[in-house]
C-alpha positions as CSV (number, residue, x, y, z in Angstrom):
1,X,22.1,68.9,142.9
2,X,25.3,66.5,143.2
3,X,23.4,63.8,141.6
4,X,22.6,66.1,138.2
5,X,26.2,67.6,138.3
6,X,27.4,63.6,138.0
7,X,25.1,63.5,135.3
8,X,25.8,66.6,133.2
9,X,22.3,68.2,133.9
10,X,23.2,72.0,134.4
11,X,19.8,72.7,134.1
12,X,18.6,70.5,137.1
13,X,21.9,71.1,138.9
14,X,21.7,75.0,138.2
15,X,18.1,75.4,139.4
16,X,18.3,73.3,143.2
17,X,22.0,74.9,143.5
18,X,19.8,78.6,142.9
19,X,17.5,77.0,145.0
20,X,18.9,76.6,148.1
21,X,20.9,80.1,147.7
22,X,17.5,81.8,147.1
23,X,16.0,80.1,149.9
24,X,18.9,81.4,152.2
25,X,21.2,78.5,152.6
26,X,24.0,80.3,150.4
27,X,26.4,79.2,152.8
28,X,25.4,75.3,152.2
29,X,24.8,75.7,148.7
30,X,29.0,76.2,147.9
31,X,30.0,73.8,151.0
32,X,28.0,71.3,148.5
33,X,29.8,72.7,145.5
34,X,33.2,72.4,146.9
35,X,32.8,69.0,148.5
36,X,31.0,67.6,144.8
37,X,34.5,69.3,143.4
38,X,36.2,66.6,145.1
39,X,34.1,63.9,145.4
40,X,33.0,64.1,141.6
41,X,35.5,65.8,139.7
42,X,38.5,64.9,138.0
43,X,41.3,67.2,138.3
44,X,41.8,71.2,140.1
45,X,38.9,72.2,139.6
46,X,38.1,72.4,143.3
47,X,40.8,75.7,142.9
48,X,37.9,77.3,140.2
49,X,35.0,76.5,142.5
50,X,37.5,78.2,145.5
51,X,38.1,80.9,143.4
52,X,34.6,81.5,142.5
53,X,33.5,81.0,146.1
54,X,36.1,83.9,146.9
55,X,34.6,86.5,144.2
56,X,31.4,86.0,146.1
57,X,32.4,86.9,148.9
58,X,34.1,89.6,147.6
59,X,31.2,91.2,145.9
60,X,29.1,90.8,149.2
61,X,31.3,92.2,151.5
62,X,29.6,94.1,154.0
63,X,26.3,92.8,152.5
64,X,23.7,90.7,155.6
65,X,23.2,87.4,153.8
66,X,19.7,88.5,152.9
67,X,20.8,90.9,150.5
68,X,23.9,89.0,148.9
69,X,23.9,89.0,145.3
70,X,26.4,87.3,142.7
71,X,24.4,84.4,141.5
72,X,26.7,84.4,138.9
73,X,29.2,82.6,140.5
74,X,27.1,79.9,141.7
75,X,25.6,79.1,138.2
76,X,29.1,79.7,136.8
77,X,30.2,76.8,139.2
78,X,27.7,74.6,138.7
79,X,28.1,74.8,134.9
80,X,32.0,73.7,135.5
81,X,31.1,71.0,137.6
82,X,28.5,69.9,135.1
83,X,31.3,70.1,132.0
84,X,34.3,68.5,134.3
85,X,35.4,65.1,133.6
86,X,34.2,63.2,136.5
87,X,36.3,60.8,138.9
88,X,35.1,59.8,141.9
89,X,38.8,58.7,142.6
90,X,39.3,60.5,146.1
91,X,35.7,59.4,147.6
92,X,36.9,55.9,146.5
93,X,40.5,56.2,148.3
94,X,39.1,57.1,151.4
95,X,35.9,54.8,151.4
96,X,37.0,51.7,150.2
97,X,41.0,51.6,150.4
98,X,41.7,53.7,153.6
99,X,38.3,53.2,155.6
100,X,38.2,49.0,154.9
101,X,41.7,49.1,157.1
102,X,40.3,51.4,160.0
103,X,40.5,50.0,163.3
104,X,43.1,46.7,162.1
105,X,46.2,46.6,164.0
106,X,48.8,47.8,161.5
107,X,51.1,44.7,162.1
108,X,48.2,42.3,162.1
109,X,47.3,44.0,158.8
110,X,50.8,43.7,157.3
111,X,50.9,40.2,157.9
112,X,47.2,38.9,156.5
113,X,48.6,41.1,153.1
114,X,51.8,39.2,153.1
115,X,50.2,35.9,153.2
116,X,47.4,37.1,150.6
117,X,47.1,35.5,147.2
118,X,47.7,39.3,145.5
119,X,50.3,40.4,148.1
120,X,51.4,43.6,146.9
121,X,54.9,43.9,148.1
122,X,56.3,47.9,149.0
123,X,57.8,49.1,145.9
124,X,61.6,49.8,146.0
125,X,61.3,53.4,144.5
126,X,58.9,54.2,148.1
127,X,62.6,53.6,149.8
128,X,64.2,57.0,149.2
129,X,66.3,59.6,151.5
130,X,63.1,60.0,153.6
131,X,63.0,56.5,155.0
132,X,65.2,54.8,157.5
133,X,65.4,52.1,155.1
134,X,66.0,54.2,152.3
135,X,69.0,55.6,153.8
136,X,70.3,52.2,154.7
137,X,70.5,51.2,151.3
138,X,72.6,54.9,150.9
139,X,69.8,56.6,149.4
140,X,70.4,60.7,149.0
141,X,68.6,64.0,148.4
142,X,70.6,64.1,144.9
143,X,69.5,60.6,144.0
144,X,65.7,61.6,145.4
145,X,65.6,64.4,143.1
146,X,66.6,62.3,139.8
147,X,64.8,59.3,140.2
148,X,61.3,61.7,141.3
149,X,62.0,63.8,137.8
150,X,62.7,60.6,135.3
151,X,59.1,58.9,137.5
152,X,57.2,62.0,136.6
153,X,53.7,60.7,134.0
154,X,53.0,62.5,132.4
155,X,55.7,64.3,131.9
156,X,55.5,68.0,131.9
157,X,58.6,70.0,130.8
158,X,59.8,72.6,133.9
159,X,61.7,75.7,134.0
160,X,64.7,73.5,136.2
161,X,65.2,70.4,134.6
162,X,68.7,71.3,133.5
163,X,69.9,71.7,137.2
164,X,68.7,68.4,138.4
């Protein structure tokens, strides 16, 4: 099912995602759909599969699992899975960026990236009201607020952004 919904194949996608529900594993069927939301999927859409996760439960309340019905939502799911543009940005973050640096000691760490060939030095803007650091170099919750808003990319305009 995950490997059609990377692929665009509703069909394929649609019938194992049926599949399993009609074959009793409901339950697993939109633990899959909700994980490939995040692992596959560019954008919110995890919030839609949610959503469409809570209307089924909603239309079964009181129903054993035998008798559950709402399909709907399940093919409804898959087909926004299928359409959504696909990242696999947050299974990459924690497989190869965070997981590579389990089990290093954090200053041992800091001090092989220091002396690497593409060091990466912190950026000044991560030095803000929040940090010791930050603070040292007189940082405050009035400058935090600015320099956030100007940052923001894309830009989106907001109800406030006269009183910052």
């Amino acid at each position: 099912m995950q490997k059609a919904i990377r692929r665009a194949d509703a069909k394929l996608a649609g019938y194992w995602a049926l599949e399993l529900w009609e074959s009793g594993f409901g339950k697993y069927c939109w633990k899959r759909l909700l994980t490939v939301s995040a692992e596959d999927c560019w954008g919110i859409l995890t919030a839609e599969v949610k959503a469409l996760h809570d209307a089924y439960l909603v239309v079964n309340e009181g129903l054993p699992a035998k008798q559950h019905r709402g399909r709907i939502f399940i093919s409804k799911a898959v087909i926004l899975l299928c359409l959504a543009k696909k990242s696999r940005d947050a299974d990459h973050l924690q497989n190869f960026v965070y997981d590579q640096t389990a089990g290093l000691d954090p200053e041992e760490l800091a001090g092989e990236l220091r002396e690497a060939e593409d060091y990466v030095p912190i950026p000044a803007y991560a030095y803000d009201c929040h940090t010791r650091e930050g603070r040292k170099r007189g940082k405050t919750k009035k400058d935090f607020f600015k320099a956030e808003q100007e940052a923001l990319e894309p830009f989106q305009p907001g109800l406030f952004d006269d009183v910052i």
